[in-house]
C-alpha positions in Angstrom: 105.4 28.4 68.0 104.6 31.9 67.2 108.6 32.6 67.1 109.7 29.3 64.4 107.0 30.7 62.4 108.5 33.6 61.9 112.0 32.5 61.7 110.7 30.1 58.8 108.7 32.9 57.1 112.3 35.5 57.3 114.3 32.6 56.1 112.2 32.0 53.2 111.4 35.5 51.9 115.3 36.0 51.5 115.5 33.0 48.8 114.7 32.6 45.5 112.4 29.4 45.2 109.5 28.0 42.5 106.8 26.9 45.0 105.0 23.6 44.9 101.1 23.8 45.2 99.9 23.1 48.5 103.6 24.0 50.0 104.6 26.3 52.6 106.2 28.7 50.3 102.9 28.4 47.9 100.8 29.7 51.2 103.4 32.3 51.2 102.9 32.9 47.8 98.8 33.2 47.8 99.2 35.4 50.9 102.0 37.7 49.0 99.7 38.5 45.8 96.3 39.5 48.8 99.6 41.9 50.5 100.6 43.7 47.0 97.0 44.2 45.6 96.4 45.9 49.4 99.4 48.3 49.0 98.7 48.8 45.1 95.0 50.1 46.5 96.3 51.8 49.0 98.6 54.3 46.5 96.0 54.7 44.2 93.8 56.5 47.0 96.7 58.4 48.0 97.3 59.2 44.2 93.2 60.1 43.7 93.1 62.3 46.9 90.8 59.8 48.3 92.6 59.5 51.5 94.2 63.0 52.6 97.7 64.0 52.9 99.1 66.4 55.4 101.8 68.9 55.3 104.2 70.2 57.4 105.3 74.4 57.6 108.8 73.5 56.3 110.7 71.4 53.7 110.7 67.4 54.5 113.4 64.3 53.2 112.1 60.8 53.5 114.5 58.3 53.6 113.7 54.7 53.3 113.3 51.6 51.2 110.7 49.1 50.0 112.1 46.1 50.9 111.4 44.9 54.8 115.6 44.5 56.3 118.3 46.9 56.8 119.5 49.1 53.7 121.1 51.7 55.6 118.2 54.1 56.2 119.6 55.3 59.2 122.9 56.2 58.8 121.9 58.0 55.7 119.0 60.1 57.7 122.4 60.6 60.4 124.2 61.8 56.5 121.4 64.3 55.9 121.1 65.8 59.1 124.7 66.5 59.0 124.6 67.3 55.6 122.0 70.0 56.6 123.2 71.3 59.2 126.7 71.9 57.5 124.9 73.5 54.9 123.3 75.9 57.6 119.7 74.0 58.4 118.3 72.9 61.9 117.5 69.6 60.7 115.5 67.4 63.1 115.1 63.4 62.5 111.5 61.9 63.0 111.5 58.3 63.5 108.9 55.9 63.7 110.1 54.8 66.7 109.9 51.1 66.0 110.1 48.2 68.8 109.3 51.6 71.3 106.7 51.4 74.3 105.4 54.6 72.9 102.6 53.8 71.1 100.2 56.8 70.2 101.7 59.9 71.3 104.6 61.5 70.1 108.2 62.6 72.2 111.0 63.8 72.1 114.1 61.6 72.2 116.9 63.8 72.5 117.5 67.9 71.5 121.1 67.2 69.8 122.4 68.1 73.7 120.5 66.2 76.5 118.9 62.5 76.1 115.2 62.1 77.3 114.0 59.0 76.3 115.7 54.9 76.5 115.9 52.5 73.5 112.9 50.7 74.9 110.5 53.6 75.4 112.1 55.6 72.3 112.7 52.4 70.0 116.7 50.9 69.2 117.6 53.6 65.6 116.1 57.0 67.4 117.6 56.3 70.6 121.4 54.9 69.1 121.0 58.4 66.9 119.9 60.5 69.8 122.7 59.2 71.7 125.5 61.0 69.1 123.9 64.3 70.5 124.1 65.9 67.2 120.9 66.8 66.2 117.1 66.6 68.4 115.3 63.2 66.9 111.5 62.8 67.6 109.7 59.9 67.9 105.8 59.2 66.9 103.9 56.5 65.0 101.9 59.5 63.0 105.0 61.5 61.5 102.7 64.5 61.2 102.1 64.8 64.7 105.9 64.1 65.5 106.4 66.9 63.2 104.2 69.4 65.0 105.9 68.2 68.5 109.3 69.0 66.7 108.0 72.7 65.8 106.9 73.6 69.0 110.2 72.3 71.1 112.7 72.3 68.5 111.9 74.9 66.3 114.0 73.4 63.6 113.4 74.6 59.6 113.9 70.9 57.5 112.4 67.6 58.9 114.5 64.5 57.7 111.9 61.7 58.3 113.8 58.1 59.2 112.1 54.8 57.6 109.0 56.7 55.7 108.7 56.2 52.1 105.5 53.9 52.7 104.3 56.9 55.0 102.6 58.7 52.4 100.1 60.9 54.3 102.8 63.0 55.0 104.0 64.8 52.1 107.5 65.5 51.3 109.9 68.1 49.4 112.2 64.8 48.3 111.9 60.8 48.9 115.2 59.2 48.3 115.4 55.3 47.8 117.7 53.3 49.5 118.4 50.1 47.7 120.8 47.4 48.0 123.1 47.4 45.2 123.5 43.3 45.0 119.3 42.7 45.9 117.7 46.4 44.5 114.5 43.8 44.8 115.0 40.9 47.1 113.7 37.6 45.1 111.3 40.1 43.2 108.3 39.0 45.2 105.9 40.7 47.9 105.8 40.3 51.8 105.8 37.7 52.9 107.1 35.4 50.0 109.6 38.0 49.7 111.0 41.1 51.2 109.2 43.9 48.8 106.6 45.7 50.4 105.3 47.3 47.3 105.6 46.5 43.9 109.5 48.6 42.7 107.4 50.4 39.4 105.3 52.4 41.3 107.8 52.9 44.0 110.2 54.0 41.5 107.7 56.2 40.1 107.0 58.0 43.4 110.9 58.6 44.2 112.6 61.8 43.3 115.9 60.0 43.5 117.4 56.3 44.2 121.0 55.6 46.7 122.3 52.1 46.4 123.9 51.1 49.2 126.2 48.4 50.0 128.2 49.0 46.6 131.4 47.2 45.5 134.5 49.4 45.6 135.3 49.1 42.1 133.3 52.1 40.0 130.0 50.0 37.9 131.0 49.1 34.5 127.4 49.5 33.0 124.4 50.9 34.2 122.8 49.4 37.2 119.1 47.3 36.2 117.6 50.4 38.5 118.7 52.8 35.9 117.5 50.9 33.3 113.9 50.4 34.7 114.2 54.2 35.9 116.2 55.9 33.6 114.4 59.1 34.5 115.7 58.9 37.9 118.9 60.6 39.4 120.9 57.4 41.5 123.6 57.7 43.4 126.6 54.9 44.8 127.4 54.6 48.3 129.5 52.5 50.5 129.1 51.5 53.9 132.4 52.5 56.0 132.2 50.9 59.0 134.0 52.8 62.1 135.0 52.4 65.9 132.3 54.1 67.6 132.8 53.3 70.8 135.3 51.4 73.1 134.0 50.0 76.6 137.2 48.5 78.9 137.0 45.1 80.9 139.5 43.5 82.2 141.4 42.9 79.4 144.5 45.4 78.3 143.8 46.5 74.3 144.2 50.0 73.7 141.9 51.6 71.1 143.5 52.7 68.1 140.5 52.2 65.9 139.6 48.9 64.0 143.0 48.6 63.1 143.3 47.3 66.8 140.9 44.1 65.6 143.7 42.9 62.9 144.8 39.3 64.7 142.9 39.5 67.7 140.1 36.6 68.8 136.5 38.0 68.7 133.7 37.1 69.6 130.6 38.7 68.2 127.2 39.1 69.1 124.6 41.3 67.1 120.9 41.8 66.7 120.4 43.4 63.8 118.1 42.6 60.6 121.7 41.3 58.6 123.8 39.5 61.6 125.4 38.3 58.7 126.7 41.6 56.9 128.5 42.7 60.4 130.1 39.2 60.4 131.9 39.9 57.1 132.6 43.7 57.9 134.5 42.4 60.9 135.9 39.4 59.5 137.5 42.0 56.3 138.9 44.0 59.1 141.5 41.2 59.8 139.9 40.2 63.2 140.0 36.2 64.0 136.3 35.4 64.8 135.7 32.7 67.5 131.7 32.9 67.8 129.4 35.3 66.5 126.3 35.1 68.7 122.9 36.1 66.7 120.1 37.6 68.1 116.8 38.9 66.3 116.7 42.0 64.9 115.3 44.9 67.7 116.1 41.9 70.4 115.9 43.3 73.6 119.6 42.1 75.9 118.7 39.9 79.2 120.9 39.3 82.0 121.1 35.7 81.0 122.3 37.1 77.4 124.7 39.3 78.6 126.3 36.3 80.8 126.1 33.6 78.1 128.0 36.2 75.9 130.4 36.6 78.6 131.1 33.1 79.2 131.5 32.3 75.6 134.0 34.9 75.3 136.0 33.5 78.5 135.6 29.8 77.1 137.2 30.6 73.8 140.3 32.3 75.4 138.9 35.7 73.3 140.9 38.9 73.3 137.5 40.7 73.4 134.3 41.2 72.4 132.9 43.1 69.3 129.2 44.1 68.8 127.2 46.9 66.8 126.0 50.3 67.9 122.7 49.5 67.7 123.0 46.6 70.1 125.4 49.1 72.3 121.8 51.1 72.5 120.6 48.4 73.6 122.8 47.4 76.6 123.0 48.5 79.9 125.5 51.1 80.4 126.2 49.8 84.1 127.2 46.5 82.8 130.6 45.1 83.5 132.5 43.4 81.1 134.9 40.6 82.0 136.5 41.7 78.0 137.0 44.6 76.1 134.3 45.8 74.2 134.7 47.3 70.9 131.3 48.8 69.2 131.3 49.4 65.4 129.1 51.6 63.5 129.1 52.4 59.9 128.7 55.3 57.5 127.9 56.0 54.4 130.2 56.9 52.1 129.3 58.5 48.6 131.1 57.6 45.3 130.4 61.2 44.4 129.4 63.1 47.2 129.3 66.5 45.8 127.0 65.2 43.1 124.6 64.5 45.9 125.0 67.6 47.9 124.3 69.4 44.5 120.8 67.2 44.2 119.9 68.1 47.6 120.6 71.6 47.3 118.9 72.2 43.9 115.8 70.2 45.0 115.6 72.5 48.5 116.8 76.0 47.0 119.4 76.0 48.8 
């Protein structure tokens, strides 16, 4: 019950609709305008001091959005900590931790060499970035806390803070504002009649910079309507270029020579990720045939009976193998055997002018 309700209430808040009284969507509606006056009174005691912020002993970057869905928060927080650590920092990520049995306390997923923590005690985005060993990532529902934790086992010099630009009792050094070039704004209309979750203005207003993401190759040939309704703010064009991340071998006989090796090859996909439908088109432009696309819930957590209906669907369809995310690969157990090849994809973003960025970064940090 609890479930269809949901699925109903995702489904609508991703259209744009004019709701009859009395309707579904007019509930939705009523419940959307009681949501944005909570989060417009919410700010303002922020903005009067009311309610306290804290701050940490060294600079902080927020990353994240104000629309509920995938923008590409994390890869860019994966950008900035390599960004930053190019540039000379000890970066650490701080992540919510979201979907995570960790519920008050605050731990350490990984230190960039060692992993402590699974996707289901750590949460799936810390525990897929943890898993590149790159950088340490912490986890903890009070980002101040995490913070602290970070200090006194990391001892890194620049927090990058994954998913946090609601998270204001933090303060930051820079809050960047990932929105999706196509739907900046969803359908323009508060959770849960739509996907904002506060209004854009004061968002806007709050952010020292804005990255679209998701943007056409082709360069814009006028200004984009978030530079016309911000035209104080810096914003920046990125692409997301997805990438073979990982190759698992079943019994099948591909060799991995990157996506190239999906061009004319039967797929079948399975994903559960908050845009199943944005990995179906990245692998269906790679040239791959696909056969199925199984689509799970976003943060859905793989059972056995999962694993073997994907199987069997893959066998069924005579498929050459099997394609799914890195997320979902955090997600999976890594004693599972495959009766295919597996082929995990990940993307990055990709900056139309990367040293334009950089620049911002380094000016805003004195750097």
């Amino acid at each position: 019950m609890f479930k269809a309700l949901e699925k109903k209430i995702i489904q609508v808040s991703g259209q744009n609709y004019h709701p009859k009284a009395l309707s579904f969507e007019g509930l939705l509606v009523a419940a959307s305008y009681l949501y944005g006056a909570g989060a417009s009174f919410r700010n303002r005691l922020y903005r009067s001091g009311c309610l306290g912020q804290k701050r940490l002993p060294c600079p902080v970057i927020s990353v994240g959005n104000i629309t509920a869905g995938g923008t590409g928060k994390t890869p860019m927080a994966v950008y900035l900590a390599d960004l930053l650590t190019r540039l000379g920092r000890k970066p650490v990520v701080i992540s919510r931790g979201y979907k995570g049995r960790l519920k008050t306390q605050a731990a350490v997923v990984g230190n960039g060499c060692d992993l402590f923590l699974d996707a289901d005690q750590a949460g799936d985005e810390p525990h897929m970035m943890a898993l590149m060993k790159q950088f340490p990532v912490v986890v903890g529902k009070n980002r101040y806390q995490a913070g602290l934790l970070a200090l006194d086992r990391l001892s890194p010099d620049i927090m990058v803070l994954d998913d946090a630009f609601q998270h204001i009792r933090l303060k930051r050094d820079i809050d960047l504002l990932l929105m999706d070039h196509d739907q900046p704004f969803g359908n323009c209309r508060m959770l849960p009649a739509g996907r904002l979750r506060e209004p854009a203005t004061r968002a806007l207003a709050r952010a020292h910079a804005v990255i679209l993401t998701r943007c056409p190759d082709t360069s814009p040939q006028k200004p984009h309507p978030v530079s016309c309704l911000a035209p104080h703010l810096p914003v920046f064009y990125t692409r997301h270029h997805p990438y073979l991340s990982d190759w698992i071998s079943g019994e099948g006989t591909q060799a991995p020579t990157g996506l190239k090796s999906l061009r004319g090859l039967g797929v079948v996909l399975f994903s559960g990720i908050s845009d199943n439908h944005s990995f179906y088109r990245t692998i269906q432009n790679l040239g791959a045939r696909i056969l199925d696309h199984l689509e799970f819930a976003d943060h859905y957590r793989y059972k056995g009976a999962d694993i073997r209906r994907i199987q069997d669907r893959a066998v069924s369809l005579g498929a050459d193998m099997l394609v799914t995310t890195q997320k979902d690969r955090a997600k999976l157990d890594p004693r599972e055997k495959w009766v295919k090849d597996l082929a995990v994809v990940d993307v990055k973003l990709v900056f139309t002018k990367e040293k334009r960025f950089q620049s911002f970064i380094t000016n805003q940090l004195q750097i």
